[in-house]
N, C-alpha and C positions, 0 to 999 in steps of 0.2 A: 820554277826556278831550279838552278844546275846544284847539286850536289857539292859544287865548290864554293858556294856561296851558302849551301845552305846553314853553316854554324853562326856565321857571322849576322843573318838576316834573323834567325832565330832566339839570339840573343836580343836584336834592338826588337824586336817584337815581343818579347816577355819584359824587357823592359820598360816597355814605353805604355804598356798598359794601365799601371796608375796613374803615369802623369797623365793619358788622354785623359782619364776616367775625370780629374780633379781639374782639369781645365776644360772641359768639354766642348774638346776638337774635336773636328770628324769634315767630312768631304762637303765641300761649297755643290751646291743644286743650280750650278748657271746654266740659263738658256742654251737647248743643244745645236749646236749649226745643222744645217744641210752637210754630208758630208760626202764628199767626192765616191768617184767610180761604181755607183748605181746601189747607197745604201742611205737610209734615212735616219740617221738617231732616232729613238720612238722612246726611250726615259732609260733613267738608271738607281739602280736598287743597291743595296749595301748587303754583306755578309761579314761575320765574323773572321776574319784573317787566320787563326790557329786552327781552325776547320773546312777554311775552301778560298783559300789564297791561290792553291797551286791550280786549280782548276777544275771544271764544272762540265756534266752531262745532262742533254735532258731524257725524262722519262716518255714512255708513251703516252700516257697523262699530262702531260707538261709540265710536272713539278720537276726541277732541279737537284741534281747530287753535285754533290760538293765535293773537294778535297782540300784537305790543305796540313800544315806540319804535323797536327795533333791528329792526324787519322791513320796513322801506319796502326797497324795493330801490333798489340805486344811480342806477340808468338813472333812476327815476323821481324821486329824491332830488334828481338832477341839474337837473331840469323843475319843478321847485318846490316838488313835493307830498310836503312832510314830514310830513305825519301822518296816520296811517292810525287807523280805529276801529273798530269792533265788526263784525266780518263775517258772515257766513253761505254756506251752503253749500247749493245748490239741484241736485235730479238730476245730483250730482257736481262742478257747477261753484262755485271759491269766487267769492263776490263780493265786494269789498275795497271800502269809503268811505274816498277820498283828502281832503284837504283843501292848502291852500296858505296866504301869509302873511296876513299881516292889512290886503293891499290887494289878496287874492284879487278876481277878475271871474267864476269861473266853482270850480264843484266838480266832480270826477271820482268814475267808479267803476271798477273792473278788474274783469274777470271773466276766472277761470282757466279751460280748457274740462279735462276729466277726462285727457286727452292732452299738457296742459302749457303749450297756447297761450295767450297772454295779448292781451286787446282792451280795448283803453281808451276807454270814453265819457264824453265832458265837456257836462257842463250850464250852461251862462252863465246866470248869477244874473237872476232874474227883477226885477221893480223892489220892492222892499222886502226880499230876502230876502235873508238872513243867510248869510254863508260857509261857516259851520260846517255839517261831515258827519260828524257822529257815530257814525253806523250803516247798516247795512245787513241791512233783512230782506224775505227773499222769501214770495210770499203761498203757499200747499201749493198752489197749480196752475201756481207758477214762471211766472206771467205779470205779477204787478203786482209792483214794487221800494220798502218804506217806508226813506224817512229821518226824520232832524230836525234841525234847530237851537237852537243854543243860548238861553239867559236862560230868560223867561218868554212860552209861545208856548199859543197856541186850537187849534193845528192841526199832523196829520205830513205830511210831503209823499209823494206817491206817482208815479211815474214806470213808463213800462213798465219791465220786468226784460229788462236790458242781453242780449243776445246770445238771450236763451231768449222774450221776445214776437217774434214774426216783423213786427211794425211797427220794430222796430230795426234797423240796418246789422250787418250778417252779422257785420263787420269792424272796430267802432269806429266812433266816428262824436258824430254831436251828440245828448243827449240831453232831449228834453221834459220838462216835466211834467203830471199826467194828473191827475184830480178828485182832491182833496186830500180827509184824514181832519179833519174839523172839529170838535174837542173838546166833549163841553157843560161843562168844567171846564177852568181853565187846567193848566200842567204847567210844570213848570220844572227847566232843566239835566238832560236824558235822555241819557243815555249811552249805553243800548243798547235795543232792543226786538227779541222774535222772536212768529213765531208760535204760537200752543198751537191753534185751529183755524182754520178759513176765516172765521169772525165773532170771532177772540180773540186782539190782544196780549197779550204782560207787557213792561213796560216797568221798565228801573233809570233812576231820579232821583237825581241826586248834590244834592237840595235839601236841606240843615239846618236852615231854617227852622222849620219847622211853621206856616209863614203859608199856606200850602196846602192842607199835609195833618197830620194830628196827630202823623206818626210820623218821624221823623230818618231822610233816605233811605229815602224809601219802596219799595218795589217795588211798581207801580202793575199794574192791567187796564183795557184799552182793550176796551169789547163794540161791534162794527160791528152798525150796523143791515142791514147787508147786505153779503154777501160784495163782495171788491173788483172793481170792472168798467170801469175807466176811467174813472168820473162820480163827481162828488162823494159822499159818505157822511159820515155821523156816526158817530161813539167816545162810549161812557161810559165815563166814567173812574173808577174806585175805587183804595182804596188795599187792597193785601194784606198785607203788614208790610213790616217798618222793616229794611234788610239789616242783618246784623250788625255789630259793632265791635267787635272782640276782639282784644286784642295785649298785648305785654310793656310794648308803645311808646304811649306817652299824645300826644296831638295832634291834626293832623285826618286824618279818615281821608276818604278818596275811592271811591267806587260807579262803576265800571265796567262792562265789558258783559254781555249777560244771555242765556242759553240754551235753548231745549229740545227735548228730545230725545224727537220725540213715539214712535219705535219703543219705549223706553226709558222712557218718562213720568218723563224726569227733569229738571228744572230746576236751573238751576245759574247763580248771579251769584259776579261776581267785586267784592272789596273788596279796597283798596289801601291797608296800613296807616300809619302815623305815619313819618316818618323817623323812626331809623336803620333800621326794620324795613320799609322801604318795598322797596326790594331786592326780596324775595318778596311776591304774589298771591294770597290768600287766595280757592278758587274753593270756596262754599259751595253741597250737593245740595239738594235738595227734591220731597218722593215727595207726589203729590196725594192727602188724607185721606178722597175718596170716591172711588167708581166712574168 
């Protein structure tokens, strides 16, 4: 979720907690469809919302990190950067997309080393670019770092990968940006993207339009014309379906961050249902239907 939204979603989510708690709503278990463009529903698990709302990584173990409002650490809390988004996890290091207010000059990313140190690199906003850091996904040779920004954008940004390209400060430091992913379709309001190979995002769209694309939050694929190398590239974008919306709770629902777990071949997004059911994180599997 964008940093423009995050007081107001924050708020019905501290508030809405005793009313689930006392009427004990929480996310309907319907039957998963077959779902278009070569992924299978395979089940869906629940998380607590104030710790991994915004989005999830998996481990080489296959256990799951979370994020979500209540994970900014204090130190960091204290420097501006309240909202943390969709992370990922590269040869054991997490890497965290910070963001700051809304007369942010510059975005952050954190990167955890597997040993617990933490190094923080900040990117001073380039001239037109938008504050908002949605995400964090490293490319499988852990050397290129995709983000994005918010509204409706042609392009994902790509940066080296903070601590793990050896063109980076060992130690924190300023971070560039490196030949951008140039869309041949627009994309609007991404939430998360990870990798599935060296030439393949998936990306989650929190768009309801269908002035886009025809499916209500789509979960999109970006195909590169060429693995990432520092220099500019091209993404075609398609749509693979529309994340789910299922709950007890009628309203709007919210498309968060997105997974996969290529040892596992599992994909997994997360949807944020209606208040009062917003409280809990609806993190939906997905088994790919060919080879």
């Amino acid at each position: 979720m964008t940093r423009l939204k995050a007081s107001t979603t924050s708020v019905a989510l501290l508030g809405a907690v005793t009313l689930t708690m006392a009427t004990g709503a929480g996310a309907s278990a319907d039957t998963a469809p077959r779902s278009p463009g070569g992924w299978q529903e395979s089940g869906t698990s629940y998380v607590n919302s104030l710790t991994g709302s915004q989005g999830l990584a998996s481990r080489a173990d296959g256990s799951l990190l979370y994020r979500g409002l209540g994970s900014v650490p204090l130190d960091l809390r204290a420097k501006g950067w309240t909202h943390v988004g969709d992370p990922d996890i590269a040869d054991g290091h997490t890497v965290d997309a910070y963001q700051g207010g809304d007369d942010a000059k510059s975005k952050m990313f954190a990167v955890t080393t597997p040993g617990g140190q933490r190094y923080l690199y900040e990117h001073p906003l380039d001239s037109g670019e938008k504050l908002n850091n949605s995400f964090a996904a490293v490319s499988p040779d852990n050397q290129w770092l995709v983000s994005g920004e918010w509204g409706d954008q042609s392009r994902l940004q790509v940066f080296p990968a903070p601590l793990l390209n050896s063109s980076t400060p060992p130690t924190g430091g300023t971070l560039p940006q490196a030949g951008q992913i140039t869309l041949d379709k627009p994309v609007r309001d991404i939430q998360g993207c990870d990798f599935v190979s060296d030439v393949r995002l998936v990306c989650a769209s929190n768009d309801a339009s269908k002035e886009l694309w025809p499916e209500d939050r789509p979960v999109l694929q970006v195909d590169l014309d060429h693995a990432l190398d520092g220099k500019p590239v091209t993404g075609k974008v398609s749509s693979l379906f529309a994340a789910p919306q299922r709950s007890i709770c009628s309203g709007t629902f919210e498309t968060e961050g997105i997974d996969y777990d290529t040892q596992r071949r599992t994909l997994r997004a997360e949807v944020v249902p209606p208040s009062p059911c917003l409280v809990t994180t609806s993190v939906y599997a997905y088994k790919p239907t060919t080879g």
